[in-house]
DOFI-823751 format. One record per residue (C-alpha): residue number from 1; residue in one letter; x, y, z. Coordinates in steps of 0.001 Angstrom, whole numbers, plus 500000, padded with zeros to 6 digits. Layout:
[NUM, a, [X, Y, Z]]
...
***
This chain:
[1, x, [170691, 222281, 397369]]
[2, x, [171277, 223451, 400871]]
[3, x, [168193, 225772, 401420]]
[4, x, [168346, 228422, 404262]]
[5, x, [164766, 227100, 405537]]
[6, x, [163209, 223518, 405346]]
[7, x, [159845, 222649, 406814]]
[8, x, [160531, 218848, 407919]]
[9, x, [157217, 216641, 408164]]
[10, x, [157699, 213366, 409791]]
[11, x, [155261, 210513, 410771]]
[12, x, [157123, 209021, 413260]]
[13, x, [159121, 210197, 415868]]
[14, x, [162038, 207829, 415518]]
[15, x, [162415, 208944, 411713]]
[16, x, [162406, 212552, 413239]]
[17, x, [164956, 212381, 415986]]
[18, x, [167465, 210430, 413430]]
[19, x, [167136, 212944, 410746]]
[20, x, [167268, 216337, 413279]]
[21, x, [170978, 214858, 414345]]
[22, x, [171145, 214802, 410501]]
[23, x, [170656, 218346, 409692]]
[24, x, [172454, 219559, 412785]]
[25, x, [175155, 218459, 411480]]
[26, x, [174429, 220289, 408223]]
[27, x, [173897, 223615, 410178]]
[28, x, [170387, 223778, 410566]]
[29, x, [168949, 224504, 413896]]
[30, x, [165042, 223754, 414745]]
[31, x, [162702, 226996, 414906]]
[32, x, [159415, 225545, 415710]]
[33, x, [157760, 222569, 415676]]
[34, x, [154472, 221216, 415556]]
[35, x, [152466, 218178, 416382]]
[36, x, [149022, 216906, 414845]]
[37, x, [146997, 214148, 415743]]
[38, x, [145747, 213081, 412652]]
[39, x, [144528, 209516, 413991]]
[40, x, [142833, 209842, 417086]]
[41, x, [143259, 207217, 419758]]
[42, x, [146084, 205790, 418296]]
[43, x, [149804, 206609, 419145]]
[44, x, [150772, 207615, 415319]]
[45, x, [151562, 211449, 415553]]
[46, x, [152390, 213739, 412499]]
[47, x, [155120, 216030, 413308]]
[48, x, [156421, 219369, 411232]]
[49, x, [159698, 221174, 412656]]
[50, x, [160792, 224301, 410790]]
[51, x, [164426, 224306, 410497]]
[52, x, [166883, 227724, 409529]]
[53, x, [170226, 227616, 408596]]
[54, x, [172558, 230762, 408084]]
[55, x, [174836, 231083, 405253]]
[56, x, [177904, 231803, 407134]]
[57, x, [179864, 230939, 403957]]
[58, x, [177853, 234052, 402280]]
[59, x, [177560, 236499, 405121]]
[60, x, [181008, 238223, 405745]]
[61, x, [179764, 240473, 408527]]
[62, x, [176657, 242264, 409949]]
[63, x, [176412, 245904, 410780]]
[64, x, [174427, 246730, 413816]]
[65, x, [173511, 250558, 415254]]
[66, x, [172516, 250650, 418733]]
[67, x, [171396, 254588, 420556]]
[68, x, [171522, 253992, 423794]]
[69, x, [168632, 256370, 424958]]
[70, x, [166992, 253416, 423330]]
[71, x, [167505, 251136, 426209]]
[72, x, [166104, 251976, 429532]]
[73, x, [167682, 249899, 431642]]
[74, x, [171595, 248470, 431615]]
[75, x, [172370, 244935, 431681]]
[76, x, [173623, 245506, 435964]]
[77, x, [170241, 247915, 436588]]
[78, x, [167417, 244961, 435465]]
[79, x, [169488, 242752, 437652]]
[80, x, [170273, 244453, 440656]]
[81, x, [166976, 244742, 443156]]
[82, x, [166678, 247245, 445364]]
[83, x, [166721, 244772, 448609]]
[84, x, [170017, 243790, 447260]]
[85, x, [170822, 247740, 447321]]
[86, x, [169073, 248119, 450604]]
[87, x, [171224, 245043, 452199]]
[88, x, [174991, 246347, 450699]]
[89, x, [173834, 249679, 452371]]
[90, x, [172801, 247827, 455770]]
[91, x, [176154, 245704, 455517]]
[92, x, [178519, 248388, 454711]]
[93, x, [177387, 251480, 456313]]
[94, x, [175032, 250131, 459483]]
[95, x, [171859, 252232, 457861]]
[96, x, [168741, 251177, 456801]]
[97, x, [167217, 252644, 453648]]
[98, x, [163833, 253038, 451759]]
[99, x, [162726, 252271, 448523]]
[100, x, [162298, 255750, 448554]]
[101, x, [165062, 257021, 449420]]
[102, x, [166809, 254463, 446784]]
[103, x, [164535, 256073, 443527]]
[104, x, [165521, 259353, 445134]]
[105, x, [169325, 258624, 444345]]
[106, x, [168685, 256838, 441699]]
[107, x, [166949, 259787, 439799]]
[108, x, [169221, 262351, 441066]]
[109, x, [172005, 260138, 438733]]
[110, x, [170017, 259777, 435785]]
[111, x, [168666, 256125, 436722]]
[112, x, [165381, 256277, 434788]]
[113, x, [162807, 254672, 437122]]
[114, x, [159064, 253355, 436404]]
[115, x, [156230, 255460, 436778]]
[116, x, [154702, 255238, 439771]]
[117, x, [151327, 254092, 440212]]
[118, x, [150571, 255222, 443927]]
[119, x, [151399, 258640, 443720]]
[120, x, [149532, 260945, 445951]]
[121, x, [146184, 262464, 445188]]
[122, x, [146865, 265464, 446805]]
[123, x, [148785, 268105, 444978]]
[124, x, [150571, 269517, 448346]]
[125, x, [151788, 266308, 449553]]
[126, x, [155415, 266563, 451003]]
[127, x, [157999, 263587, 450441]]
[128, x, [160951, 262998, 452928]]
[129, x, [163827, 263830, 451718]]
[130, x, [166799, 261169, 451977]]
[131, x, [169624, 262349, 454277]]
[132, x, [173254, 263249, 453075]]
[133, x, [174751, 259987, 455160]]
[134, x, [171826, 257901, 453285]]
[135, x, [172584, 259325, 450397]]
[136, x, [175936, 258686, 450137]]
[137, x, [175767, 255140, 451336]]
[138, x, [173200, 254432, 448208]]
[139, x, [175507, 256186, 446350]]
[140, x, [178352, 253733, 447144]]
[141, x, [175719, 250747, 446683]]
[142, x, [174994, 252252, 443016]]
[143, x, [178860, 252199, 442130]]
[144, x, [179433, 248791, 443621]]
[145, x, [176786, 247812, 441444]]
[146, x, [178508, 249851, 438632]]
[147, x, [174894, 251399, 438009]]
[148, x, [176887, 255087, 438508]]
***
């Protein structure tokens, strides 16, 4: 019959792992499963494993749109911390850098950054500004890291 989905209920767990191997081979791959202990104190355990399968056979191709101002972050950006940006900068140019100055850079090329939660109170507050020789060592940081 060779159903996309089959909800497999098993009373022992020997049964089970024989006939998983079983539908693997079939192409079916285990979603979920379940155990119930429907006779306490005893070591008999009911099991239920939900198993998919896709009709490769049927499905000739799949059409996916992606906009990319619906992602927020690139694959290298969640990856790359900023230590790691602070140490290439330390390594390569002999400066030390803030966090600061790093989101600075960052949002001057477009790197969307989090909100900040400990912004100032005050409304006249005054933020260093990161130097040109800071900058452009964070700058060469964000295109090793192909971020820029």
């Amino acid at each position: 019959m060779g159903p996309s989905r089959v909800v497999y209920i098993s009373c022992g767990p020997e049964s089970l792992a024989r006939d998983l191997k079983y539908f693997k081979k079939l192409g079916y791959q285990a979603k979920g499963a379940w155990m119930y202990d429907l006779f306490p104190q005893t070591e008999h355990v009911e099991s239920i494993v939900l198993l998919s399968k896709l009709k490769s056979n049927k499905l000739k191709h799949i059409n996916v749109e992606l906009e990319m101002d619906e992602f927020d972050l690139t694959a290298v950006e969640s990856k790359v911390t900023y230590e790691e940006i602070k140490d290439y900068v330390l390594k390569h140019s002999g400066l030390k850098v803030s966090n600061l100055y790093i989101a600075q850079i960052k949002q001057k090329y477009g790197i969307i950054e989090r909100a900040n939660c400990n912004l100032p109170k005050s409304e006249n507050f005054k933020q260093s500004k990161c130097p040109p020789e800071k900058e452009a060592a964070i700058r060469e940081a964000l295109e090793y890291f192909k971020m820029i």
